[in-house]
N, C-alpha and C positions, 0 to 999 in steps of 0.2 A: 630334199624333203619328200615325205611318203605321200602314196596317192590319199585322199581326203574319204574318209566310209560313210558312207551311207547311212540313213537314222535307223534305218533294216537292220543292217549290218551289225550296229552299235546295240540294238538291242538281243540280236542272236548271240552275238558275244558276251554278254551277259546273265542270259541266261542260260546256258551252256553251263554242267559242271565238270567239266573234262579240266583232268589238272588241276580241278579244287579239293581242299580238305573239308567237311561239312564237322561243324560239331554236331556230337549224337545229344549235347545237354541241350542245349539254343537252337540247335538244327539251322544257322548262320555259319558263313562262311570264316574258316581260318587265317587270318591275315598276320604274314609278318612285318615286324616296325623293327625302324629301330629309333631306339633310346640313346638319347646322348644327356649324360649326366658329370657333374663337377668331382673329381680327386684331385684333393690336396696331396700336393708333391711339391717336394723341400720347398717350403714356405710360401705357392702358390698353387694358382690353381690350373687344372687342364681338364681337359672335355674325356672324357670315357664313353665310347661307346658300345653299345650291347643289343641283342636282338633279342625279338620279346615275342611270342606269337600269341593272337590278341583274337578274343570276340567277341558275343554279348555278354559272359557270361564273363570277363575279366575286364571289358574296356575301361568303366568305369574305375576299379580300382588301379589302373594302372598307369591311365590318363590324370589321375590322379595325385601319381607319387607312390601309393601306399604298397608297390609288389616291385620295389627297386632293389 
């Protein structure tokens, strides 16, 4: 198990954008998800997965269903 961070720490890392994407629309950070969604295959069903990259300006339609 890792050594345990400090609340310092936890918030330096945070705020920190090294390594992030920033949208230019929401000016929030770009996060990738994934998506696990149902295909019917030969008369059942199985899990599909798919990666989405998500932020203000998408979460709501996506968390939603509607950009599947």
């Amino acid at each position: 198990m890792g050594k345990a961070k400090s609340f310092a720490a936890k918030v330096a890392h945070d705020n920190s954008t090294e390594g992030k994407v920033i949208c230019p629309v929401c000016n929030t950070e770009i996060k990738r998800i994934k998506l696990i969604t149902n295909k019917k295959k030969n008369g059942g069903w199985t899990p599909q997965k798919e990666y989405a990259k998500i932020c203000k300006c998408n979460e709501a339609d996506i968390l939603a269903g509607k950009n599947l």
